[in-house]
MDTraj code that builds the backbone (N, CA, C; nanometers):
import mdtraj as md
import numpy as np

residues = "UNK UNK UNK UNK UNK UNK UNK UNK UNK UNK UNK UNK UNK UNK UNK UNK UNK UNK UNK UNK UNK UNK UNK UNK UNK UNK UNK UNK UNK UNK UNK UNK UNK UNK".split()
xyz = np.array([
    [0.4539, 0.2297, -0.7770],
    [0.5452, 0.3235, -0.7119],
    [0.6422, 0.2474, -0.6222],
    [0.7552, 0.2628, -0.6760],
    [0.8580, 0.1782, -0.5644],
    [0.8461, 0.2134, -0.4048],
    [0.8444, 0.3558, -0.3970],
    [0.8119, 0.3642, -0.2202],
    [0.7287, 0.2816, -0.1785],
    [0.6342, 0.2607, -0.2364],
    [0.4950, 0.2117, -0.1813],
    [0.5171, 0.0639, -0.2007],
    [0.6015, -0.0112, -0.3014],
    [0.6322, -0.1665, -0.3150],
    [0.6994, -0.1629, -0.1791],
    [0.8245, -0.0772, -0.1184],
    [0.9296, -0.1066, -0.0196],
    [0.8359, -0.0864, 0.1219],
    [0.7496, -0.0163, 0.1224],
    [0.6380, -0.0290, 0.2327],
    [0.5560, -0.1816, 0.2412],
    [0.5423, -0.2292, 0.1430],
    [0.4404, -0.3205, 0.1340],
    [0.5299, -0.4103, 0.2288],
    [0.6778, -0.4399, 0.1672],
    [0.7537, -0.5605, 0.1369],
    [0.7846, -0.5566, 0.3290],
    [0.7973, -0.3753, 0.3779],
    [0.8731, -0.4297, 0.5115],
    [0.7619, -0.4580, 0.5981],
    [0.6355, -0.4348, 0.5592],
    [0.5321, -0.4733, 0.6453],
    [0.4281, -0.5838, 0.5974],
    [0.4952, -0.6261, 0.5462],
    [0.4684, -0.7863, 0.4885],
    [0.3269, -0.8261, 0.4534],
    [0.2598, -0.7439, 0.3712],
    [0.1244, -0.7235, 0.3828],
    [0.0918, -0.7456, 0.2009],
    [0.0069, -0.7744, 0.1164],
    [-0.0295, -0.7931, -0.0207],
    [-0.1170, -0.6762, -0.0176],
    [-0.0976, -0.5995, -0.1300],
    [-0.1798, -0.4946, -0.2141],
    [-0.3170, -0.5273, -0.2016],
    [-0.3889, -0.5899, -0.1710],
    [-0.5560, -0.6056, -0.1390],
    [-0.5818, -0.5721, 0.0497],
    [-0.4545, -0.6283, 0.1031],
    [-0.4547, -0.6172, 0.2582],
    [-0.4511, -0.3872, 0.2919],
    [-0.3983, -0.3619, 0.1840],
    [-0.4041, -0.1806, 0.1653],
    [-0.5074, -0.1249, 0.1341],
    [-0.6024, -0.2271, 0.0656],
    [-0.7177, -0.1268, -0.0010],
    [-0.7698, -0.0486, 0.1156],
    [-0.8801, -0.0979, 0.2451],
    [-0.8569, -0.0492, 0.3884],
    [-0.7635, 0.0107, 0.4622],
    [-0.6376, 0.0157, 0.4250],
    [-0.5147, -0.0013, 0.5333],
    [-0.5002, 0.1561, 0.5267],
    [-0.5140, 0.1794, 0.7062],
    [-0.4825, 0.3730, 0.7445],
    [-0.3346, 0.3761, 0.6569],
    [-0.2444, 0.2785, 0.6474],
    [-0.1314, 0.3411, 0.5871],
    [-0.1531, 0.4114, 0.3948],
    [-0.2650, 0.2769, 0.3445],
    [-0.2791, 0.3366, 0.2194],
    [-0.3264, 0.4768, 0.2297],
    [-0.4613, 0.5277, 0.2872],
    [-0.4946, 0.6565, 0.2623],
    [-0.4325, 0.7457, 0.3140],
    [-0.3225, 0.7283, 0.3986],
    [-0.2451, 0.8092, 0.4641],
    [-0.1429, 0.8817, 0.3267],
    [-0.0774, 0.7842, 0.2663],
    [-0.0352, 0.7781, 0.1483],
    [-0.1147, 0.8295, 0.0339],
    [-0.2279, 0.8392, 0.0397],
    [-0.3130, 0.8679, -0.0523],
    [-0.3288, 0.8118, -0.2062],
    [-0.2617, 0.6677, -0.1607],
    [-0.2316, 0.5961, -0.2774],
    [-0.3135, 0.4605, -0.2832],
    [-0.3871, 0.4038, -0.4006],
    [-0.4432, 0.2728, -0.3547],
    [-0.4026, 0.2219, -0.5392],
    [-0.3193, 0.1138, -0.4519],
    [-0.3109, 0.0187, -0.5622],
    [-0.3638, -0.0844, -0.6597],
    [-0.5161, -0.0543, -0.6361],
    [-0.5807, -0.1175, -0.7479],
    [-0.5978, 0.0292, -0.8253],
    [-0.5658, 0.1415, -0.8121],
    [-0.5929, 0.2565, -0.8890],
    [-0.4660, 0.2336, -1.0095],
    [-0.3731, 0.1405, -0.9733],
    [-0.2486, 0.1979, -1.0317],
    [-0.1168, 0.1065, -0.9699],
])
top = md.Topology()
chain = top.add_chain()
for i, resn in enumerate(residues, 1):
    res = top.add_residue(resn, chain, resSeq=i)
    for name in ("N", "CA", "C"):
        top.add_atom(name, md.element.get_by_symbol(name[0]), res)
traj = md.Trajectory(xyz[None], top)
């Protein structure tokens, strides 16, 4: 999901640093799902 790449990118963080991250479930999105 591009929103969720442009989140990653301005908070400078790698897709494994989200699996935990209040912002992923806030989002309700986790990127090893997808």
């Amino acid at each position: 999901r591009p929103e969720f790449a442009l989140i990653r990118t301005c908070v400078g963080v790698s897709p494994s640093d989200f699996k935990s991250d209040p912002i992923d479930q806030t989002m309700g999105y986790h990127p090893k799902e997808g």
